[in-house]
N, C-alpha and C positions, 0 to 999 in steps of 0.2 A: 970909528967903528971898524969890523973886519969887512975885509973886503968880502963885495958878492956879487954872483954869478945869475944876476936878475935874469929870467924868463917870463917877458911879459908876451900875453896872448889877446888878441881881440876879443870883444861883448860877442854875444852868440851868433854863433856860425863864422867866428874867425878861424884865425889860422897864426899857430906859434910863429916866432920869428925869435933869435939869440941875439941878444945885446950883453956888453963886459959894461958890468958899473963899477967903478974904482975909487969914488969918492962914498961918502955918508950919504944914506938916500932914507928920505920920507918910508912913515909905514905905507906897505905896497897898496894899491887900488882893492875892493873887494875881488876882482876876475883878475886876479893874478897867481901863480905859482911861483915860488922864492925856493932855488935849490940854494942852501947855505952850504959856504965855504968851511964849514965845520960838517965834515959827514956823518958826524954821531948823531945825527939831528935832523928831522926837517925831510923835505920831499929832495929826492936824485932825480934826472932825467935819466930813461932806460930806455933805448929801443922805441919810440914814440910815446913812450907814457912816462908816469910817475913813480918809483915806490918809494915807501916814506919809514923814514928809524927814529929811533927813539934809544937815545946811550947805544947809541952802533947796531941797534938789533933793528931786522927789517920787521916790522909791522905786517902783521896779515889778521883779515877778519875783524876791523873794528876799524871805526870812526875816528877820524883826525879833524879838530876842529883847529882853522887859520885862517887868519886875516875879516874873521868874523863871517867864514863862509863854513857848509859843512861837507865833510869828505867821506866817500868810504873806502877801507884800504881790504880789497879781494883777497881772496887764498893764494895767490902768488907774490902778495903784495903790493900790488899796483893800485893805485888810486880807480875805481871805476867812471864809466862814461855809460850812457844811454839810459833803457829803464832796466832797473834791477833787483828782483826782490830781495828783501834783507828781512830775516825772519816771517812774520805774515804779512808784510807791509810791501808795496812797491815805494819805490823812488825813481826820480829822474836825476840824471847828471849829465845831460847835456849831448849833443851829439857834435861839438865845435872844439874838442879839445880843453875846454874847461875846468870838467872835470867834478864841479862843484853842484850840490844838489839846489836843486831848482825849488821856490815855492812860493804859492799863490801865483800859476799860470796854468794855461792850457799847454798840451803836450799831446804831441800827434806822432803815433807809431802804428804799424801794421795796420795802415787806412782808417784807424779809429782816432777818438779825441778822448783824452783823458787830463784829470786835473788834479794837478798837488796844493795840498793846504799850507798851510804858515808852519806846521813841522814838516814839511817836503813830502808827506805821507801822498798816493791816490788814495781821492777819495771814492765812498760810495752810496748810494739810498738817493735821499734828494737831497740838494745843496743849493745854500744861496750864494752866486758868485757874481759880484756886481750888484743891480735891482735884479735880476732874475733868479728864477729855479731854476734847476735840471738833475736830471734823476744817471744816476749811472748805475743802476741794479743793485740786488741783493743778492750774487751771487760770486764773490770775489773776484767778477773779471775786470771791471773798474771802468768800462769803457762809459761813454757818454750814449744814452741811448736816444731813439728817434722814433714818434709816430707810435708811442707804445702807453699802455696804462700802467701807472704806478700805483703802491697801495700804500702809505706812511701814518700815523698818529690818527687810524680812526676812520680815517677819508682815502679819497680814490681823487690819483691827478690825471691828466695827458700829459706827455710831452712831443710835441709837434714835430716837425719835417727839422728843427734848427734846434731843437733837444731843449729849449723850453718849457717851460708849463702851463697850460693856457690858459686863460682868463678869459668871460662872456662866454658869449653866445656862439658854440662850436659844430662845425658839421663833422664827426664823424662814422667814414663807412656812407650809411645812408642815413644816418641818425644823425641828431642833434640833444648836446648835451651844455648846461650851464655852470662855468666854473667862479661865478661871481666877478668882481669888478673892485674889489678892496684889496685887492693884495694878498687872499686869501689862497685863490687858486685851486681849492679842492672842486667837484663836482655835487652839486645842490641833489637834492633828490626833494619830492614829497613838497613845491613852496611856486606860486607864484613866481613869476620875471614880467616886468616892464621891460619893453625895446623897441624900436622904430615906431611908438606908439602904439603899440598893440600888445595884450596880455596873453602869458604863455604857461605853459603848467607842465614840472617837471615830475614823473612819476617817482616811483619807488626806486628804480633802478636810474633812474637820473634821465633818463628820452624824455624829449618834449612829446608831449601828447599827439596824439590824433583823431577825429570822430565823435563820436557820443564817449564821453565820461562821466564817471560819478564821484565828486568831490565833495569830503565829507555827506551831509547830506543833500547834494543837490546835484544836478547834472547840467554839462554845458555842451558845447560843439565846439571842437578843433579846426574842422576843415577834412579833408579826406584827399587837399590836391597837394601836401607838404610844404604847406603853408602853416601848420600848426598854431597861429594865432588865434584869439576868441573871436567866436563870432555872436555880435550882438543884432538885436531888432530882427531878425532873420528866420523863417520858418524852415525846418530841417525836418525831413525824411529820412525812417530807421524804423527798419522791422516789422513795415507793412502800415505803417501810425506817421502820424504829422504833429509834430513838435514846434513850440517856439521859443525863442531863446530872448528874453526880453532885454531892459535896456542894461542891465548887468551881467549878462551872456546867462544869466540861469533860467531853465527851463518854466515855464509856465505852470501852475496851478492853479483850480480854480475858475470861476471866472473873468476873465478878464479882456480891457479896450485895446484892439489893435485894428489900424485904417481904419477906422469910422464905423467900429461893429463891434459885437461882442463874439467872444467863443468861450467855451468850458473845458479844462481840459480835465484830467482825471488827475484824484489827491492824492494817489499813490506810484501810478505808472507815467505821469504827466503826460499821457497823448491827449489830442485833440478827440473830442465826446461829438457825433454825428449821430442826426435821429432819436434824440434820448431828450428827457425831459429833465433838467438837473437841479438840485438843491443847492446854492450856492451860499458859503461860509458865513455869510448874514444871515440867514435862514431865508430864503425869498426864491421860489422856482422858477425857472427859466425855461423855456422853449427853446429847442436846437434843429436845425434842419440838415439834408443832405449833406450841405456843405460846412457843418457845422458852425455855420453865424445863425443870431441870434434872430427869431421867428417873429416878424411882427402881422397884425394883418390874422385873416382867416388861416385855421387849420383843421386839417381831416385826419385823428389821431384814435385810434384802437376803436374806429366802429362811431365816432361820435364828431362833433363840431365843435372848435374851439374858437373865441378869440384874443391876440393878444394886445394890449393896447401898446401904440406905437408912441409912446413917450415913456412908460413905466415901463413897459417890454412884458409885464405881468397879463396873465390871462385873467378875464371879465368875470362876474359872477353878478348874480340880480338880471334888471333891467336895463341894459345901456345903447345908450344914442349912436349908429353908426352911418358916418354917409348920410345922415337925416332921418335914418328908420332908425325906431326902436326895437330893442331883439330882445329877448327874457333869456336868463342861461340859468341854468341849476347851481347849486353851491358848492361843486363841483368843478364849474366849468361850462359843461356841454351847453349847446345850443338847444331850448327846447320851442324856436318858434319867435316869430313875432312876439313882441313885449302888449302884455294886455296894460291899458286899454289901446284896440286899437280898433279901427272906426270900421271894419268885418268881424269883428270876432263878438262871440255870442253866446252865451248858454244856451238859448235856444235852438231846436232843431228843425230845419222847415222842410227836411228831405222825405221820403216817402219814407218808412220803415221797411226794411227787410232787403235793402239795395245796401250796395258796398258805400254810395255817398252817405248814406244816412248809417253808416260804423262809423267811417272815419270821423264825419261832424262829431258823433257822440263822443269818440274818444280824444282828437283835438279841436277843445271848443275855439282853439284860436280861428279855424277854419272860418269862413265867411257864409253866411246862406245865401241859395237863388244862384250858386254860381253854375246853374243847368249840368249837362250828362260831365259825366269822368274826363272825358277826353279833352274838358274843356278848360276844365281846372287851373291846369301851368299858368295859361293866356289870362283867365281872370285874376289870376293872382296875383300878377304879376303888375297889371294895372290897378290893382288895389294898394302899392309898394308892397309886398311880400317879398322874398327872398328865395327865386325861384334856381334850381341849380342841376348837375350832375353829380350832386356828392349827399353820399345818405347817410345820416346821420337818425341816430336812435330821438324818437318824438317826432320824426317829419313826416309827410304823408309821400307818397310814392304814384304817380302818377302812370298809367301803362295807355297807352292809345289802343286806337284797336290793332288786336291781331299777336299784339307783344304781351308775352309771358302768359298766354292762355287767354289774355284779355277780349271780353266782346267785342265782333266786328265790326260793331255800328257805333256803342257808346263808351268803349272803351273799359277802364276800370281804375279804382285808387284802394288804397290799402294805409294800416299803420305800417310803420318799420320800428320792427320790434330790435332786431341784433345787425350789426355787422361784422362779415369778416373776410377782410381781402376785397373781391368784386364779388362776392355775394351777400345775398342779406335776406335774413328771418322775417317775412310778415305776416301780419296778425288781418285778417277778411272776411265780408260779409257776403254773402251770394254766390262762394264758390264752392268747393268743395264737400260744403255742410250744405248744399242747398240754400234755397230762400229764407232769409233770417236768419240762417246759421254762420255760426264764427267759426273759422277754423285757420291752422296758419300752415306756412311752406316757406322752403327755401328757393330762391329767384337767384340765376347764376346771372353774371353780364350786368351788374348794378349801374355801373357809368352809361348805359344805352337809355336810364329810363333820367326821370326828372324827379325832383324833390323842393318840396313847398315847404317853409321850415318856419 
């Protein structure tokens, strides 16, 4: 073969060195330059670089492909070195005297990282290089970008502090966003996440939630400390109402068992229902008190007597056995007295006519006779088992001693209780106002000061 003037150079980052080869030599290594001893042809060394001819002509602005490496030959002719665009494209050719375009690596110039593909091209948008993503823009500058959102095929990425794309469960800013865990990488919006055991909810814009939400139709608790996980079994406060969040973090409706009680909450705004009387989705009413559990036991509701039985939770009606007494309640509800028969009560009347005792006997025969002056009433009644109290209920007699509510100073006075409302109460009376025998009624402020026989 002709003799030739091999120029061999080191892998990247060497450095040329001249050797005379005189015998036949092997085709040259990929990272090598061959000045052949025929100059009509082939790359010259010049002045620290290359230029390359072709039938005696020096080559400018076009590609020389050799030794199965690819070149570019510059507007002077020289082979080029570093990054350099050639039409809309950048390339890399090395910054070690090479000379040869570079592809499938990273390439690091003017403090940025950039990467050429399997046609030496930088690339740009996102790319898979290895198992990862990274995004290097959509604006021909080509560099490797960091810590910024991508937008590609529909979806929205991150790419981290290391130009990555992230996957799970990510904080950014003060947010947190979910970019899956299959290889996918984009950002979830709108869907449930499992993680460290606890459920999480990604809105529309991709944040994990916080607070009261409303999903589809139902509403849950996040948290409010960014912690953003569901909270379940948990009672939560918002917007003046008390909320529960049962055992699948959705709010409460209805009535329902929590700690050893019940509560009702409402079927449309799901608070908790205080002091209300409520229908519950069986069709079966309930009693609710201050603290909205569930009323069992005696109640003093809108002026009248309730009560509720403490097994069925349901209020009484007819005659029922309570504590050993029998009580009568209307079909209603209300208490109206002692349940007849009961071993005082009487049709007959043995009071004198035209006295306040001989109205009330008349008007409730449950009353007992013989039980002497007004003021005495409570005490007899009481040992007769009656149900003697502070709390007026419509149908009970009203007992005043003397001196109270206009009442005689010696024998006192009793009355019906016609109305209640608040601490006063409407009564219906014999001997006052109408005179002897006459009926007439009034309103009596301070209802809790007097007694009531029921």
């Amino acid at each position: 073969m002709k003799h030739q003037l091999l120029i061999p150079f080191a892998m990247a980052f060497g450095v040329f060195s001249a050797s005379i080869v005189t015998e036949s030599a092997d085709l040259p290594a990929t990272n090598q330059i061959i000045a052949q001893a025929d100059e009509n042809n082939g790359f010259r060394p010049t002045n620290g670089g290359y230029e390359y001819y072709q039938d005696g002509q020096l080559v400018r602005n076009s590609w020389a492909f050799e030794w199965g490496n690819k070149y570019y030959i510059g507007s002077d002719g020289r082979a080029l070195s570093g990054v350099q665009k050639i039409g809309d494209d950048y390339f890399y050719f090395g910054d070690d005297g090479t000379f040869y375009a570079r592809h499938n690596q990273w390439v690091s110039a003017w403090g940025l990282d950039y990467y050429v593909n399997d046609e030496g091209k930088m690339v740009e948008g996102i790319q898979k290089i290895g198992n990862d993503y990274y995004y290097f823009g959509d604006d021909h500058r080509f560099f490797k970008r960091t810590n910024t959102w991508a937008s590609a095929w529909g979806h929205d990425y991150y790419v981290g502090s290391d130009g990555r794309t992230l996957q799970g469960f990510q904080k950014i800013g003060n947010e947190y966003y979910y970019f899956g865990e299959d290889n996918t990488h984009y950002k979830r919006t709108d869907q449930w996440i499992q993680q460290w055991g606890h459920d999480y909810y990604v809105g529309s814009d991709g944040r994990a939630l916080q607070g009261v939400q409303k999903i589809g139709n139902d509403y849950y608790y996040f948290g409010e400390d960014n912690t953003y996980y569901k909270r379940t079994n948990q009672w939560v406060q918002q917007w003046g109402h008390d909320y529960y969040a049962g055992p699948d973090g959705q709010f409460y409706h209805d009535v329902k068992a929590i700690d050893g009680t019940y509560y009702a909450f409402d079927s449309n705004g799901y608070y908790k229902l205080n002091s209300q009387y409520v229908r519950s989705s069986w069709g079966l009413w309930y009693m609710f008190g201050q603290d909205g559990r569930i009323i069992t036991g005696w109640k003093d509701w809108y002026g009248s007597r309730y009560y509720f039985d403490p097994v069925s939770y349901l209020k009484v009606t007819g005659d029922h056995w309570i504590d050993g007494r029998l009580y009568h309640f209307d079909s209603e509800g209300r208490l109206q007295g002692s349940a007849y028969p009961h071993s005082q009560a009487s049709a007959n009347n043995t009071y004198p006519f035209g006295y306040c005792t001989y109205y009330v006997k008349q008007e409730l025969p449950f009353i007992g006779n013989y039980w002497g002056n007004a003021r005495h009433w409570s005490a007899t009644a009481r040992q007769h088992g009656y149900v003697v109290d502070n709390h007026p209920s419509v149908g009970s007699a009203v007992v005043f001693q003397p001196g109270q509510a206009f009442a005689d100073s010696t024998y006192g006075h009793v009355a019906v209780v016609k109305e209640v409302q608040g601490n006063r109460i409407r009564i219906s009376e014999m001997n006052a106002r109408a005179g002897f025998g006459g009926v007439s009624e009034r309103w009596v402020d301070g209802s809790d000061q007097f007694e009531y026989i029921h």
